[in-house]
Structure formats: structure tokens, C-alpha cells
N, C-alpha and C positions, 0 to 999 in steps of 0.2 A: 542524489545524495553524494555523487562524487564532484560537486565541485562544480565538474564540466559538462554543459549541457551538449556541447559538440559527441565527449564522449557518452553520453545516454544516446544523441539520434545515431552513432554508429552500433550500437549494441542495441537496440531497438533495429533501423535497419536489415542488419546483421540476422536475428531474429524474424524478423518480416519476412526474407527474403530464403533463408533457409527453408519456411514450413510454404513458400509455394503461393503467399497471399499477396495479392494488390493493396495496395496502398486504401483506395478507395474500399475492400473491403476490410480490412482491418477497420480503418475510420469507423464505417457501417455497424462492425463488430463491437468496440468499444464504445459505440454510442458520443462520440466527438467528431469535430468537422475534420476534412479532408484538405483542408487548409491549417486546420492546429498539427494535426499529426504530421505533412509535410515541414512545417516549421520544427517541431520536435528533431524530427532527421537530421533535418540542417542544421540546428544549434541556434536558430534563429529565434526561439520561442523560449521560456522558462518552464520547465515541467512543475505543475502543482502536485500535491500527494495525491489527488484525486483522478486526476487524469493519468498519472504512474498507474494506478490500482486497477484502475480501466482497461490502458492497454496489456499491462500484463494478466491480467484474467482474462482478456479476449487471445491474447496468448497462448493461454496455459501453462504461466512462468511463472513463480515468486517473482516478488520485487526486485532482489535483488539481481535477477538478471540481467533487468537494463540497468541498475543505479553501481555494478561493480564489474571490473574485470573478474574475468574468472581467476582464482588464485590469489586476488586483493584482499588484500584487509581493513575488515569493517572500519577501522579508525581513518582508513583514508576519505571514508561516506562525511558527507556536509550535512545538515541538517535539511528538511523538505519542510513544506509549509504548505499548507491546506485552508481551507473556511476557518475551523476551527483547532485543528492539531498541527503541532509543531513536532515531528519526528525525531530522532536521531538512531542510526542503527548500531548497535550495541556488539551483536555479535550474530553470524549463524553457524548451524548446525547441522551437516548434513548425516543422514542415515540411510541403508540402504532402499527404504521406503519412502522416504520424506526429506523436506526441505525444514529447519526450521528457523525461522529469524527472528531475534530478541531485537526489539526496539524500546527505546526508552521515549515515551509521549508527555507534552502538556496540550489541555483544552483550554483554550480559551473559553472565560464564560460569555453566556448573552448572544453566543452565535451553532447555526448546528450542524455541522456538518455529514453531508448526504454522502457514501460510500457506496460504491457500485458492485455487483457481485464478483465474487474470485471464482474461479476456476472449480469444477465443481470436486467437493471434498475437504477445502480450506475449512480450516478451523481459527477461530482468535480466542486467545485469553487475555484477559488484564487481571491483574493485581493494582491497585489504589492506592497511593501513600500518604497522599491529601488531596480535599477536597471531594465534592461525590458526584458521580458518572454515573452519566444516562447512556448506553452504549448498548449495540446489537440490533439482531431485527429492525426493520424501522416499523414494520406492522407490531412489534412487540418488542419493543425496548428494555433493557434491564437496569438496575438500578446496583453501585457499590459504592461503598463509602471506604475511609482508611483502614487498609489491614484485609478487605474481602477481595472475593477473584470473582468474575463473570466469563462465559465461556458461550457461544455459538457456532452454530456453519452458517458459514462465511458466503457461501453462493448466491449467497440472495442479498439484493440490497440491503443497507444498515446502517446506521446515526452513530455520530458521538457528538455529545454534548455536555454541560453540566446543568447538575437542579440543585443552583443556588448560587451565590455571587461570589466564589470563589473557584481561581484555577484549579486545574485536575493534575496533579504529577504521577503518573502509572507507568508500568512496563507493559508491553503488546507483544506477546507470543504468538507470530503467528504459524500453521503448519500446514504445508503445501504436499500434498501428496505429490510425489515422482510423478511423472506422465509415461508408460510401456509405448514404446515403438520411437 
């Protein structure tokens, strides 16, 4: 989201190498190869939203910890691109318990995008502006149309998609509990 994929593999990295983990088990951990995640590092690979959400849940980080300097602001974030969602991060919010980051989403329709679990605790909310979202669980999907919010924990796998032939424009609150130690 910052533009720089060199600066995501140094804050990934950075990240990696603080909490004590191999490469190959991060990879293992995130459920991606150990030749994408090396490329990630090196700046040699393009991160998708999907593979971000991977390795930071295998983590235990919000997003934003590989996609910003600490201290940066969200407007310096590029947009991310996934199967089916196109990101943009809007703003976060720290509090003394939680992390939390507003993004502003479109879905593309006709395609569905599979999300990996967050860290356990994560929570997402959407609010709808147009068009209606299939989103959540992927064992139990939920359904909003313009104007309604949907809400789940996030730790477990889960879809976004839409049901019907129009884009989705929504905001994505999502909230990361702190990690103790």
C-alpha cells in the first residue's frame, strides 16, 4: 500500500526477524511458498491483498505493519489489489487495546475472493454504499446491501464477493487486537 514493494520486504523482514522466525517457517505459517515470501523481501515480487493478509496474520500484525512506516500517514498507502478487492487505506486508529484500520473497498463482481485467517481476535466490519456483498465466513457468508453493515471474527477463513452484476463500494473496519509481550 506504500507504493514500495522494496519497502514492504524491509518491514516484513524487519518483522520476521525480530519475533525469531525462519523464512521457511513464516512461508509454512502463512500458507504461501518460500520462494514468493523471499521475493516479497527483496522487492522482487508484487504483494497482493491476499498474500499481505496471510503473512500478517501468520504474524500477528495488522496490515498495516508491513504496508507503512511507523509514524506514516495512511495517505502515503497506494492502493492493493486482490482476486476480487481493490483496497485503499483510509486511515488507522490506534488504542490502547487494539489496532484499528479504515479502508475504503471496491469488489469486483463475477470473481470471489478467498481471505485467509487474521490473527486470532481480528474483527471486520463493512458498511455498503452500493451494490450488495457476499462477505464473511466462507463456511457462512453474509449478505449487505446499500446503507447495512455486516460484522465477523476474522480468524478464520472468509470470502468477498458480490451477488449480482454490480461493483461493491464499502468501507472495511478492520480491528486487531494489541499482541501482550
Amino acid at each position: 500500500m506504500d507504493g514500495s514493494e522494496t519497502g514492504v520486504g524491509s518491514r516484513l523482514r524487519r518483522l520476521r526477524e525480530s519475533r525469531g522466525i525462519s523464512l521457511s517457517a513464516l512461508a509454512r505459517s502463512a500458507g504461501i511458498g518460500k520462494a514468493t515470501l523471499s521475493g516479497l523481501e527483496l522487492g522482487t515480487r508484487n504483494p497482493t491483498l491476499e498474500t499481505l493478509y496471510a503473512v500478517a496474520g501468520a504474524l500477528g500484525v495488522p496490515l498495516t505493519a508491513l504496508v507503512l512506516e511507523p509514524g506514516a500517514e495512511p495517505a502515503a498507502a497506494a492502493d492493493v489489489r486482490g482476486a476480487a478487492v481493490t483496497a485503499t487505506l483510509l486511515e488507522v486508529f490506534e488504542e490502547p487495546g487494539a489496532t484499528f484500520e479504515l479502508l475504503r473497498m471496491r469488489v469486483r463482481p463475477g470473481v470471489v475472493q478467498q481471505s485467509p485467517p487474521h490473527a486470532p481476535g481480528v474483527t471486520e466490519h463493512v458498511t455498503v454504499y452500493q451494490g450488495v456483498l457476499r462477505a464473511g465466513p466462507a463456511d457462512a457468508p453474509l449478505l449487505a446491501g446499500p446503507g447495512e453493515h455486516i460484522a465477523w471474527q476474522a480468524d478464520v477463513p472468509h470470502v468477498y464477493g458480490t451477488a449480482g452484476p454490480d461493483e461493491v463500494v464499502a468501507t472495511l473496519l478492520i480491528r486487531s487486537p494489541r499482541q501482550i509481550g
